[in-house]
C-alpha positions as CSV (number, residue, x, y, z in Angstrom):
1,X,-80.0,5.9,27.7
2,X,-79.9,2.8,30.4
3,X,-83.8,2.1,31.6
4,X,-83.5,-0.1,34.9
5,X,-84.2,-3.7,34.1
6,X,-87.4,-5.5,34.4
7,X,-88.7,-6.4,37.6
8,X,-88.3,-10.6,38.0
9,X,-91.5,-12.6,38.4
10,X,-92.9,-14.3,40.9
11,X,-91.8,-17.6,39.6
12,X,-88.3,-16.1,38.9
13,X,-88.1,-14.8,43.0
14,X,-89.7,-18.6,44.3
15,X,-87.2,-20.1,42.5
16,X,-84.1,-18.2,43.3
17,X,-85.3,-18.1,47.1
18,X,-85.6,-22.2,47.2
19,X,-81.7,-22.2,45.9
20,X,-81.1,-20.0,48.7
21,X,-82.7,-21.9,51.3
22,X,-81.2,-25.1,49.9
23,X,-77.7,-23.5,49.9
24,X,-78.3,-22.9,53.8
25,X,-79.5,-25.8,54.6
26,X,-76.7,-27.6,53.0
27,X,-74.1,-25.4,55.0
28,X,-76.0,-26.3,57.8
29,X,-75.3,-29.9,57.5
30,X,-71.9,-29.6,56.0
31,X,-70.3,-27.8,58.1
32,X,-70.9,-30.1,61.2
33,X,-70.3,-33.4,59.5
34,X,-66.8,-31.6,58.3
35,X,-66.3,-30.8,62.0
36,X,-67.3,-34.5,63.1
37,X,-65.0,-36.0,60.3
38,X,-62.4,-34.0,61.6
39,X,-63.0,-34.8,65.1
40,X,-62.7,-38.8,64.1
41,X,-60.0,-38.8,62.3
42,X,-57.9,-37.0,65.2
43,X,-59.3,-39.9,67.9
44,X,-58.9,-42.7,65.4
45,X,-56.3,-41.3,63.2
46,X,-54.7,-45.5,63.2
47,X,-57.5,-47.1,61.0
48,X,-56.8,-46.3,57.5
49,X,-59.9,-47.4,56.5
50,X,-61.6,-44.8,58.4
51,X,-59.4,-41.9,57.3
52,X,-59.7,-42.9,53.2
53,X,-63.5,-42.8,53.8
54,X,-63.3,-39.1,55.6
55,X,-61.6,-37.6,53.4
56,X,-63.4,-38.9,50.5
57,X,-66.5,-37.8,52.8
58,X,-64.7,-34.3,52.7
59,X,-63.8,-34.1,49.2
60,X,-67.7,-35.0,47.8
61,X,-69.2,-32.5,50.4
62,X,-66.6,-29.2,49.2
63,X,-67.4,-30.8,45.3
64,X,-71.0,-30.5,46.0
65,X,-70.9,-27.2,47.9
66,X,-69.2,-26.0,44.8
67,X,-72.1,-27.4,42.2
68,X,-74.2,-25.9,44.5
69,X,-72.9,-22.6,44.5
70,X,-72.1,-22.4,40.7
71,X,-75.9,-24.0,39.7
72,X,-77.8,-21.1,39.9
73,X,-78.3,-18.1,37.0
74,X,-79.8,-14.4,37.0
75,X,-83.1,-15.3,35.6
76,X,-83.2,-12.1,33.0
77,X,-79.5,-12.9,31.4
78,X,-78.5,-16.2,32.3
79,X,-75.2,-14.7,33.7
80,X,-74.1,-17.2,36.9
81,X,-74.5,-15.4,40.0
82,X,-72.0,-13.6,42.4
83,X,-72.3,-13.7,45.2
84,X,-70.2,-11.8,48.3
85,X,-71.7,-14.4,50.8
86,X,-71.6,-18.1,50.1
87,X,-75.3,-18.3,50.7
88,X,-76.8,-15.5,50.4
89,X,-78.3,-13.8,47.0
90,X,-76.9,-10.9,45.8
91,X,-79.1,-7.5,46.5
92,X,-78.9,-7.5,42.4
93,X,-77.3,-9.3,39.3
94,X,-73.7,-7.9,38.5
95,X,-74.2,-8.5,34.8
96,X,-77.8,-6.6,33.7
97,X,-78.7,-4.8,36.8
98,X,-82.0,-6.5,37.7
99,X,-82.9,-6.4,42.0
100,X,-82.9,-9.7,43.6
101,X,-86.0,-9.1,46.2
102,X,-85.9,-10.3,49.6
103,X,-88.6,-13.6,50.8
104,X,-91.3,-12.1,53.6
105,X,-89.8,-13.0,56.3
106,X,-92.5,-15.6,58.4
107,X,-94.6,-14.2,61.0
């Protein structure tokens, strides 16, 4: 008989909601300076020193989007998460069962 998994911690919740909120923010920002380097590039697509640094630019912001993404683990069985959005949690770990909670929302 399979008894639902333990409930995650406080501690375990804090810590999986700052990842989240980190992954946001750091869409937030990518995206745009993705968009800008993009934009550059097509109005000063002549200087090949610009275009080597954008697309170096590019590469280390999709590298670290993908750390990002692939840093964080289900607290109860270390299993890397999956996630169907690219930065939200999960509603619950696909390995061991356990419910990822929400954060309050502010008032």
């Amino acid at each position: 008989m399979q008894f639902p998994p333990e409930p995650l911690t406080q501690d375990e919740q804090e810590r999986l909601w700052r990842w989240e909120k980190r992954s946001v923010r750091f869409y937030a920002v990518a995206i745009p300076a993705l968009f800008a380097a993009c934009l550059l590039t097509f109005f000063f697509s002549e200087i090949a020193w610009l275009r080597r640094t954008l697309l170096v630019v590019a590469a280390v912001l999709v590298g670290a989007a993908t750390v990002l993404q692939l840093s964080e683990k289900c607290p109860r069985c270390r299993a890397k998460l999956r996630m169907k959005s690219l930065m939200r949690l999960p509603a619950r770990c696909s390995y061991c069962g356990v419910a990822f909670e929400r954060p309050p929302e502010p008032e």
